[in-house]
C-alpha positions in Angstrom: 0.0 0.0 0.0 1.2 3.0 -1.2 1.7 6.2 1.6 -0.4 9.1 1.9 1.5 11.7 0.4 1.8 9.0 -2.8 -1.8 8.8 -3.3 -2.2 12.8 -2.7 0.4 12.9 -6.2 -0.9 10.5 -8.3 -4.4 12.0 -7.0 -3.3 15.2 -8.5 -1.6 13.7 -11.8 -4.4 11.9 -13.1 -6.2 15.8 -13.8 -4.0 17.0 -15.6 -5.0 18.6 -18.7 -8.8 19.6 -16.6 -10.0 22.9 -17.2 -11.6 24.4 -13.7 -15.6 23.7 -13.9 -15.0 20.3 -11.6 -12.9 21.3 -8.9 -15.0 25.9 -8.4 -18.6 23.3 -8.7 -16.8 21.4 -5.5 -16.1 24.6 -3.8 -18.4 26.9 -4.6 -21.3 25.0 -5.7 -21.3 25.7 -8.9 -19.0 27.0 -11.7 -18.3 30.1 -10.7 -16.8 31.6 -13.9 -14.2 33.9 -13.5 -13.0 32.7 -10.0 -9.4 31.5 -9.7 -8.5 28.2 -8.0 -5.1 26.9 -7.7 -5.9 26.4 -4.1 -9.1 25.3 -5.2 -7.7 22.4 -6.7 -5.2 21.1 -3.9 -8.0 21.3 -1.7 -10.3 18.8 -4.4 -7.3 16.4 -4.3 -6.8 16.4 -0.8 -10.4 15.8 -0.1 -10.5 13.1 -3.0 -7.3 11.7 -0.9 -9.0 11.6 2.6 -6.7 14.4 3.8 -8.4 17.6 3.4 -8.7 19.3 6.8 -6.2 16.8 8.3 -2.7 17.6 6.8 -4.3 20.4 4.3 -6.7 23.3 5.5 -10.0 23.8 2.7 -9.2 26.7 1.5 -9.3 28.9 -1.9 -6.5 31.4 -1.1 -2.8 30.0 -2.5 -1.4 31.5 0.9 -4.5 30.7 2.8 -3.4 27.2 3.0 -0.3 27.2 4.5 -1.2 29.9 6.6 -4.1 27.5 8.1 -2.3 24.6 8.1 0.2 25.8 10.2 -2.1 27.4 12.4 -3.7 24.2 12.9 -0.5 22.4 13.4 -1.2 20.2 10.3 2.4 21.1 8.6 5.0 23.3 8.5 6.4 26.6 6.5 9.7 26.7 5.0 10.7 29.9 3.4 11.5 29.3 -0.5 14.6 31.8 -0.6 17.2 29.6 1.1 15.0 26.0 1.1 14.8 23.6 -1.2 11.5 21.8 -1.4 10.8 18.0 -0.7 8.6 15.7 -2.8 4.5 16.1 -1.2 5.4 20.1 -0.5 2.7 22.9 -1.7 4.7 25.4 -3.3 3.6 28.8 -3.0 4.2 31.5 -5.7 4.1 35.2 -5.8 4.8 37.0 -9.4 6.4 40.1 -8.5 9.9 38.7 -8.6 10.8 39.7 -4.9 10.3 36.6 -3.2 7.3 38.3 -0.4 4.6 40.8 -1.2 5.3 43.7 0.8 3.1 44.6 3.5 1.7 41.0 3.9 2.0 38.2 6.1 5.1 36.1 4.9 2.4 33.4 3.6 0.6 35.6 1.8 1.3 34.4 -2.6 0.0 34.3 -5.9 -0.2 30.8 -6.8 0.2 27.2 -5.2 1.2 23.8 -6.9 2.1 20.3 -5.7 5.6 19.2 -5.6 6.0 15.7 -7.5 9.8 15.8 -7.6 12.7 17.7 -7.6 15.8 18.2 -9.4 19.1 20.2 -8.6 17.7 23.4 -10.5 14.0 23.0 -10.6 10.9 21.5 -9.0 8.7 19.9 -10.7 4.8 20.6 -10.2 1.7 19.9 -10.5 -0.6 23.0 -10.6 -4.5 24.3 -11.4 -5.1 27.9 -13.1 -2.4 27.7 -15.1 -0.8 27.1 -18.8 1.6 24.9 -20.6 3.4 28.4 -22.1 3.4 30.1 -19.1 2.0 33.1 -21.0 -1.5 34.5 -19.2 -4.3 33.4 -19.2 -7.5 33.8 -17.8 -8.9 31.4 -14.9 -11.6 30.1 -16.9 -9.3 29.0 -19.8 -6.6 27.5 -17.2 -5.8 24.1 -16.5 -4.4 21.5 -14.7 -0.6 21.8 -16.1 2.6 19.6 -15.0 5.4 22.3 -14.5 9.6 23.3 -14.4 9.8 25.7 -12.1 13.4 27.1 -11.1 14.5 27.2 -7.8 15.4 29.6 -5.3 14.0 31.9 -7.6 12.4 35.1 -6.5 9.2 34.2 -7.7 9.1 31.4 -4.7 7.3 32.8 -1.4 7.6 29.6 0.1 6.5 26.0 0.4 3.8 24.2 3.2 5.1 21.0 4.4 2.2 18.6 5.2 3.1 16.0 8.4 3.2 13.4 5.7 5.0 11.2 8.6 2.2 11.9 11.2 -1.3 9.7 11.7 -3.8 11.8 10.7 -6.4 12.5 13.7 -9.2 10.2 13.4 -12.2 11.8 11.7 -15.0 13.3 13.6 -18.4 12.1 11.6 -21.7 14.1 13.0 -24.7 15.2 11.7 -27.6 17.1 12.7 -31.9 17.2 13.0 -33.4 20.8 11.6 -36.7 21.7 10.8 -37.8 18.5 11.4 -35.4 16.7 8.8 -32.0 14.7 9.4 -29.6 15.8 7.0 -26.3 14.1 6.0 -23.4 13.1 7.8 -20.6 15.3 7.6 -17.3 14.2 8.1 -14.3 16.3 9.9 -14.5 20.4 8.4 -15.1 18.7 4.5 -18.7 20.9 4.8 -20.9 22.1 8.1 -23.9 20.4 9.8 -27.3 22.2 9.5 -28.9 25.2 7.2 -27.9 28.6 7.6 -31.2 30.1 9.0 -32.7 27.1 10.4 -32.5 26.0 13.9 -30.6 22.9 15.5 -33.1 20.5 17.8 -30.7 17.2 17.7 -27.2 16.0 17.3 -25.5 12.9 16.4 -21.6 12.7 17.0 -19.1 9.4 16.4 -15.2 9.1 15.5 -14.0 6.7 13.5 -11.9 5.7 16.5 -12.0 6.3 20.1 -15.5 6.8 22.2 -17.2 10.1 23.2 -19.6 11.6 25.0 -22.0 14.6 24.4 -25.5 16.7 25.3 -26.6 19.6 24.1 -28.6 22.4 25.8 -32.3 23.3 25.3 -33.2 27.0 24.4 -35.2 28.2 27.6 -34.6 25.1 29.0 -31.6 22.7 30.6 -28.7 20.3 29.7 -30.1 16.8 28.8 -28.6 14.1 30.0 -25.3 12.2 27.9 -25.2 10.2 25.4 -22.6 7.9 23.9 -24.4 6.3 20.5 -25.1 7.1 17.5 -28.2 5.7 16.0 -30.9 8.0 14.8 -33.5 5.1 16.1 -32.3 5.3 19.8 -33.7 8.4 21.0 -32.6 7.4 24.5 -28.7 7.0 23.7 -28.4 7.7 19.8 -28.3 11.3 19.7 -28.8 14.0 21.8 -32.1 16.2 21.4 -35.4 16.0 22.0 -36.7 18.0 19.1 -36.5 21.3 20.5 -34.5 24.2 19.8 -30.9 23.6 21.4 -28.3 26.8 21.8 -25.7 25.1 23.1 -23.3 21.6 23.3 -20.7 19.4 24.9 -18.4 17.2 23.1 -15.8 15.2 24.9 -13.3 12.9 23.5 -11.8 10.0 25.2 -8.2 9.8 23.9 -5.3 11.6 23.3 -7.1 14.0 21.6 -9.6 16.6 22.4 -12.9 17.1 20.1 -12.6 20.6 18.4 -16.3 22.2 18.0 -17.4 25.1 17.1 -21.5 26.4 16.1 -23.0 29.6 14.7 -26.2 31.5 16.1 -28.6 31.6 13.4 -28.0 33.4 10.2 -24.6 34.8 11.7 -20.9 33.9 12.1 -19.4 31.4 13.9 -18.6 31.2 18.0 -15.0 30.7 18.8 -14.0 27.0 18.9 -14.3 24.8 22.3 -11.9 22.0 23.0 -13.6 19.4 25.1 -15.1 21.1 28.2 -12.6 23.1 29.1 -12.7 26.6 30.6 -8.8 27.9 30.0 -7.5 30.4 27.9 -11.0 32.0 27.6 -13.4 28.8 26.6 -16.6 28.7 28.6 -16.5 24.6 28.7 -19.6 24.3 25.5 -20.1 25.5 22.4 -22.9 28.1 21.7 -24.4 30.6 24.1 -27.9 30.5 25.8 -31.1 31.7 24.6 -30.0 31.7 20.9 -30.2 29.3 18.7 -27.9 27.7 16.4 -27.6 26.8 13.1 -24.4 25.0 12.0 -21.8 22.9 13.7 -18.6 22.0 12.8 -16.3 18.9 14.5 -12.6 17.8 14.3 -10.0 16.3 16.6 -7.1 18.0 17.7 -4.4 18.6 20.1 
């Protein structure tokens, strides 16, 4: 069996010569003409690898990804000046020749690729928006192009370095009751559980390892008791509801690592994220607040 960081390549090869209307109807929902999406596509093949979220942030910014990922402690930055990139590596581009773009953060670029191997001059890539001339072009005539690119050249800002070598978390898999309907399972940050504008009433949490526990709050009301399950039939340990509007909830993992949870009042942004039950560093030990309701919820495991 091949490795990860294999499968994420030959993932990636197998599109090239794809124009963008695949990969913007993943992100966006639809073909969203004009919309560029190099990032776009190393997130498609990440999620079509089972890593997206894990080792590689969702994102459509080219500097957006590393900048998550390391934020989230999924990889590590290496500046493309004075480094020379490793095979798996997103390398991230900026155009005007200096190597940074002044008065941005040093992951802020132009254009990110997939590393597929490297020579003594160049790296060779793998990239979406782009051409085989290198001439411009615009994002809705791009494609997926294998590329030269020179090293330590000042058109590199930098590459993310996925922890290719480190077990992925195991994947949080939830879903949620609204308006009276379940709707899918959702699997790690891939999309959200619930519809912006329509309350939660019940919750259904599992990993694909480990156990948990978890309850959720009642609007006007009080914490119901835990649950462990996950079985939509079992409305005594399956989920956690009871059909009414809930505002807040309690995830806790049993392992070495902590469930990472976050929900959004209705029709707003999102609540800061909670890390089991804790109550350092500012968390208030749920997710949510009480008296409004919530719409979306969003689950991973972390340290």
């Amino acid at each position: 069996m091949g490795s990860k960081k294999d499968a994420f390549i030959n993932n990636a090869k197998k599109y090239i010569g794809q124009g963008p209307a695949k990969f913007r109807k993943w992100y966006c929902g639809h073909d969203e003409k004009g919309t560029p999406w190099c990032a776009i596509f190393v997130s498609y093949v990440a999620k079509e690898t089972g890593i997206l979220n894990t080792l590689i942030p969702k994102h459509n910014g080219a500097g957006s990804i590393a900048r998550e990922g390391v934020k989230a402690g999924c990889g590590t930055w290496y500046e493309g000046h004075n480094t020379k990139p490793q095979v798996g590596d997103l390398i991230c581009f900026v155009w005007n020749g200096q190597g940074r773009c002044p008065g941005e953060d040093k992951y802020f670029s132009d254009h990110i690729g997939i590393v597929y191997k490297v020579g003594t001059k160049y790296a060779y890539t793998i990239e979406g928006n782009t051409s085989e001339d290198g001439g411009n072009i615009d994002n809705d005539s791009s494609k997926v192009v294998a590329k030269q690119r020179p090293l330590y050249s000042g058109m590199i800002n930098g590459y993310f370095r996925p922890n290719w070598n480190t077990s992925p978390c195991p994947d949080a898999i939830y879903r949620v009751r609204a308006g009276g309907k379940w709707y899918p399972a959702v699997k790690n940050l891939e999309d959200y559980a619930g519809v912006i504008g329509t309350p939660i009433t019940d919750v259904a949490v599992k990993f694909s390892e480990g156990t948990c526990k978890y309850r959720v709050h009642v609007k006007g009301g009080k914490w119901l008791p835990w649950v462990t399950g996950y079985n939509l039939k079992d409305n005594n340990n399956g989920y956690a509801g009871d059909k009414k509007v809930i505002d807040a909830i309690q995830i806790v993992y049993n392992g070495k690592y902590k469930a990472q949870y976050r929900v959004s009042p209705v029709g707003s942004n999102y609540y800061s994220y909670q890390n089991n039950i804790e109550k350092t560093k500012g968390q208030d030990g749920y997710a949510g607040s009480y008296g409004t309701s919530i719409d979306r919820l969003q689950i991973k495991l972390g340290k």
